[in-house]
N, C-alpha and C positions, 0 to 999 in steps of 0.2 A: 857474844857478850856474856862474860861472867863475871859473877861476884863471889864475896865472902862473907856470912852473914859478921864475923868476928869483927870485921874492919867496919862496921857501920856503928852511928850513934846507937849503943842500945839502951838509952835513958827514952832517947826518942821513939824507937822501936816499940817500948813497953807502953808507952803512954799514948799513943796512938792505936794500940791496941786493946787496953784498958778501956778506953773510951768506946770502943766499938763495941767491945765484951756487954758494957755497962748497957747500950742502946739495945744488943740485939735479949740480952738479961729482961728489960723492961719489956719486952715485944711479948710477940704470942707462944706460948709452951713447942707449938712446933719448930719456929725459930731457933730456940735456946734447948732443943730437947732435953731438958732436966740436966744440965750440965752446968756444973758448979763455976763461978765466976774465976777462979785457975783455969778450968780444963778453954772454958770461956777464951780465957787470956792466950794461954800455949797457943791454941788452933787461930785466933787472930797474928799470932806474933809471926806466925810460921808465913803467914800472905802479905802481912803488913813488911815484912825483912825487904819483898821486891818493891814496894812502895818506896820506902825508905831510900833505899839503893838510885832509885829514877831522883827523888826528890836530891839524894846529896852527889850524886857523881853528874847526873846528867841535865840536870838545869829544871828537872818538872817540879810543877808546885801542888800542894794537897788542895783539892778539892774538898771545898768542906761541906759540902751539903752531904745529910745522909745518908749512908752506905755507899758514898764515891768515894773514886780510887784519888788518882790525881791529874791536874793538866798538862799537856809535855807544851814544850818551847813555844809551839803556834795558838797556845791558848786553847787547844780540842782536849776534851774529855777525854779520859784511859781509863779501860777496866783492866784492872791488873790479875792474873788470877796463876796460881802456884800447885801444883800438881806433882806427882810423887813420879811418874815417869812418862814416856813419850807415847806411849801405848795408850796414858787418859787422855791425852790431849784432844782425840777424838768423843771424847761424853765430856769435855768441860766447852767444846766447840757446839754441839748436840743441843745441849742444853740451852746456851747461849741462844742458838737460830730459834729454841721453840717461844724462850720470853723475849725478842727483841720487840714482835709486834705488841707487847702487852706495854704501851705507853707508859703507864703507872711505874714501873719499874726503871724506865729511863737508862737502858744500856747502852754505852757508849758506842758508838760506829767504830773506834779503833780500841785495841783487847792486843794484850802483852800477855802471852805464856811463859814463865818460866816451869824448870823443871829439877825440883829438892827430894830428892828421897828420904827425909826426915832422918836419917840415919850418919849424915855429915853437915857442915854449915855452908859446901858451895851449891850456890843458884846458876844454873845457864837459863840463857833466854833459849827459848825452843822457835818461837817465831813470833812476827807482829801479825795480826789481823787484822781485816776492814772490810764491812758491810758493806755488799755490793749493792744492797736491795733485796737479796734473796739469803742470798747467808754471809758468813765472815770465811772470806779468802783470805789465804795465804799471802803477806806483801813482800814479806823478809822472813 
């Protein structure tokens, strides 16, 4: 599965990331590390693109509660998350298995990797995950 960031609504891209920019802006200085509501916006638009992308090609709809990604077709949560190459993929999975048990956070049991090298506008899906219990396997 890939995409092109060009071909997606980018009015909706931007304000979808705006929004999140503005929430994680108002959070705690570790959150937002001193980063200007631009840099804010850029680095949301970059993870928001595969958001977008599920919500307009593939039928998922945005979760709106905050800092959810979106729901696909069966109504389950997605955590969508966008990584520069296939070598992160293992510390954005890492990371993932240390905060699932931390309830408060609420990660979703299935997690969509793509993979953008910020340096062109196509996204590949790298693979789907899903919480076994113990971590997030590989499904596709």
């Amino acid at each position: 599965m890939q995409f092109n960031l060009k071909e997606l609504n980018q009015e909706a891209i931007y304000e979808r990331a705006k929004a999140e920019s503005l929430l994680i802006q108002s959070g705690t200085v570790a959150s937002h590390r001193n980063r200007s509501l631009n840099e804010l916006i850029n680095t949301c638009v970059y993870g928001q693109a595969a958001e977008q992308f599920l919500i307009e090609r593939c039928g998922f709809t945005d979760d709106p509660r905050r800092y959810k990604d979106v729901f696909n077709t069966s109504g389950e949560s997605v955590e969508v998350k966008v990584t520069t190459k296939v070598s992160n993929v293992h510390y954005v999975l890492k990371r993932l298995n240390e905060y699932k048990p931390d309830k408060w956070r609420m990660i979703s049991d299935i997690v969509y990797v793509f993979i953008n090298d910020r340096k062109n506008t196509t996204y590949t899906l790298e693979g789907i995950y899903r919480w076994n219990g113990q971590q997030f396997a590989k499904e596709y």
